[in-house]
C-alpha positions in Angstrom: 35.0 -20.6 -111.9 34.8 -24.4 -113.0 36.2 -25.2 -109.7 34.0 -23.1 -107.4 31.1 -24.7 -109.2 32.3 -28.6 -108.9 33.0 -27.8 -105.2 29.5 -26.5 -104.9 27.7 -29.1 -106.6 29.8 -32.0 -104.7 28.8 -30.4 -101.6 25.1 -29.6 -102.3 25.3 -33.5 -103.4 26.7 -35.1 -100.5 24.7 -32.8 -98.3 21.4 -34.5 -100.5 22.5 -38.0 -100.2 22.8 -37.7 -96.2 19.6 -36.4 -96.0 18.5 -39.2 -98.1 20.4 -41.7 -95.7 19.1 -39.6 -92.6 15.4 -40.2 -94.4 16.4 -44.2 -94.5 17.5 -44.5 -90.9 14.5 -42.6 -89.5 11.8 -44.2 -91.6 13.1 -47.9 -92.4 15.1 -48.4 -88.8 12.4 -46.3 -86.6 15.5 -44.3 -85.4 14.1 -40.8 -84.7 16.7 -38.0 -84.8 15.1 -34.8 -84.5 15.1 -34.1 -80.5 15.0 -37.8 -79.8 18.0 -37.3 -76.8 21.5 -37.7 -77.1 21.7 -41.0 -78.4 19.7 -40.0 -81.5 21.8 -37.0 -82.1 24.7 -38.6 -82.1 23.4 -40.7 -84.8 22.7 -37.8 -86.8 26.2 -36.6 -85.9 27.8 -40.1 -86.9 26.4 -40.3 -90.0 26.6 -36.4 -91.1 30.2 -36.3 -89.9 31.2 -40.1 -91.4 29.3 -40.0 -94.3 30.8 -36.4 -95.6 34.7 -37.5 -95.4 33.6 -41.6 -96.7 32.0 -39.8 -99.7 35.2 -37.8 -100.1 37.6 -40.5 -99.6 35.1 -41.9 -102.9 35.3 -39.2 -104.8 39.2 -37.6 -104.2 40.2 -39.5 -107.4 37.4 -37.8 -109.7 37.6 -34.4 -107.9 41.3 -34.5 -108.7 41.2 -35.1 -112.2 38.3 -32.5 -112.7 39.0 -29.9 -110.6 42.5 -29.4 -110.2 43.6 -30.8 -113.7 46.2 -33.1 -111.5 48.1 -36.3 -113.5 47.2 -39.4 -111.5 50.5 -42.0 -111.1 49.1 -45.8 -110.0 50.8 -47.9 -107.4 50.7 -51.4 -107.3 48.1 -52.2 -105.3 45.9 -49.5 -107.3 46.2 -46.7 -105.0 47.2 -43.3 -106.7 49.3 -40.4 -105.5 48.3 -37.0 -107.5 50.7 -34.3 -108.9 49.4 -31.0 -109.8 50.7 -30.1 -112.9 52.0 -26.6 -111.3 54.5 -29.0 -109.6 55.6 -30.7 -112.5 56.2 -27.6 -114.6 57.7 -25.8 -111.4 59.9 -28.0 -110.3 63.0 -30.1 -111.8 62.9 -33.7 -112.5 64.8 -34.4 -109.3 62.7 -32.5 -107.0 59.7 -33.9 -108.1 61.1 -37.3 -108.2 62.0 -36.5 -104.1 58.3 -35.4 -103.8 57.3 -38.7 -105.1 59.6 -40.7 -102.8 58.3 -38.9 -100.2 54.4 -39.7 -101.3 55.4 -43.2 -101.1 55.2 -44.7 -97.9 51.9 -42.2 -96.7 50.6 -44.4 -99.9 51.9 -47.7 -98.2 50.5 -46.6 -94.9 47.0 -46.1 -96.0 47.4 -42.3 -94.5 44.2 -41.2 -96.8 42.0 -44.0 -95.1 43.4 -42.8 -91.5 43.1 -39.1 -92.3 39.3 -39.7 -93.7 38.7 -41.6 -90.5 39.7 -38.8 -88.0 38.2 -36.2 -90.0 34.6 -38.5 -89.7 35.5 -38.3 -85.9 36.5 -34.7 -85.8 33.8 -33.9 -87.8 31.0 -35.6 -85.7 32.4 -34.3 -82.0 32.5 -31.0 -83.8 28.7 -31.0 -84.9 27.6 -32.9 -81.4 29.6 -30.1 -79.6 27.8 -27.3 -81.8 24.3 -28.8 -81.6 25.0 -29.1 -78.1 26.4 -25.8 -77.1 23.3 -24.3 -79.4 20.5 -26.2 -77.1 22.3 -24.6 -74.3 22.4 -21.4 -75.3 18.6 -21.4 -77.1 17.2 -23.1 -73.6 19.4 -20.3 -71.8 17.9 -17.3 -74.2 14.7 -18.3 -74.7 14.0 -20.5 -71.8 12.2 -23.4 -73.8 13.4 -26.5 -72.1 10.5 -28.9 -72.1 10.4 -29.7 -68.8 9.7 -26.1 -67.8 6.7 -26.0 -70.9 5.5 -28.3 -68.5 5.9 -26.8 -66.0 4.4 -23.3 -66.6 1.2 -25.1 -68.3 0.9 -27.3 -65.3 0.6 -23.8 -63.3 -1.5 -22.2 -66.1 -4.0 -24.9 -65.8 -4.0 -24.6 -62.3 -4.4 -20.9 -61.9 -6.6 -20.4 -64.6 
């Protein structure tokens, strides 16, 4: 239950801090993201998408510790790998020493920084596509493009 309740709280948090940065952009920068054309959307898409997997890339370290009760083991250059302690008490000495060896050079690599990356990317085409595919289909059901408002209260005034 502790879990389910730190995974809703960090969500309902990064969720309030990207409105709060979405707040910033629109009122300090003049950048209007509420139906302001594509270039605006994918603004809002960039920094919903970005900002959700940056602000887990922060906070993997603390949700580890807290949530899954995993033992943290430092590197060098003060980056961590985590073990749940299922693994430890599973497995023997040797195989979790070959688990660690094979943690190893993702660590090197940077592979969290890479993977947070493409899932800011993959996250923002998939919310561009979504809002995108949505406007379609609301334009298409309920036939409120703005050019045809216009339109029909162009004829309205001239008819009536």
């Amino acid at each position: 239950m502790k879990r389910i309740f730190l995974v809703i709280v960090t969500n309902l948090s990064v969720l309030a801090l990207l409105s709060v940065v979405n707040f910033i952009i629109e009122r300090v920068f003049g950048v209007h993201l509420a139906g302001g054309g594509l270039g605006s959307l994918l603004v809002f898409t960039a920094v919903f998408g970005f900002g959700g997997s940056l602000i887990s890339l922060a906070l993997w370290q603390w949700r580890a510790k807290r949530m899954q009760g995993v033992h943290l083991i430092a590197a060098p250059q003060s980056d961590l790998v985590a073990v749940s302690t299922g693994l430890l008490r599973s497995m023997s000495r040797s195989q979790a020493d070959a688990v660690l060896r094979h943690e190893i050079p993702h660590v090197a690599n940077g592979d969290m920084v890479t993977l947070a990356s493409l899932q800011g990317m993959l996250n923002t085409f998939v919310i561009l596509l979504a809002r995108t595919i949505g406007s379609f289909v609301d334009r298409a059901l309920f036939m409120s493009h703005p050019r045809l408002d216009e339109r029909i209260a162009a004829l309205q005034s001239r008819i009536g």
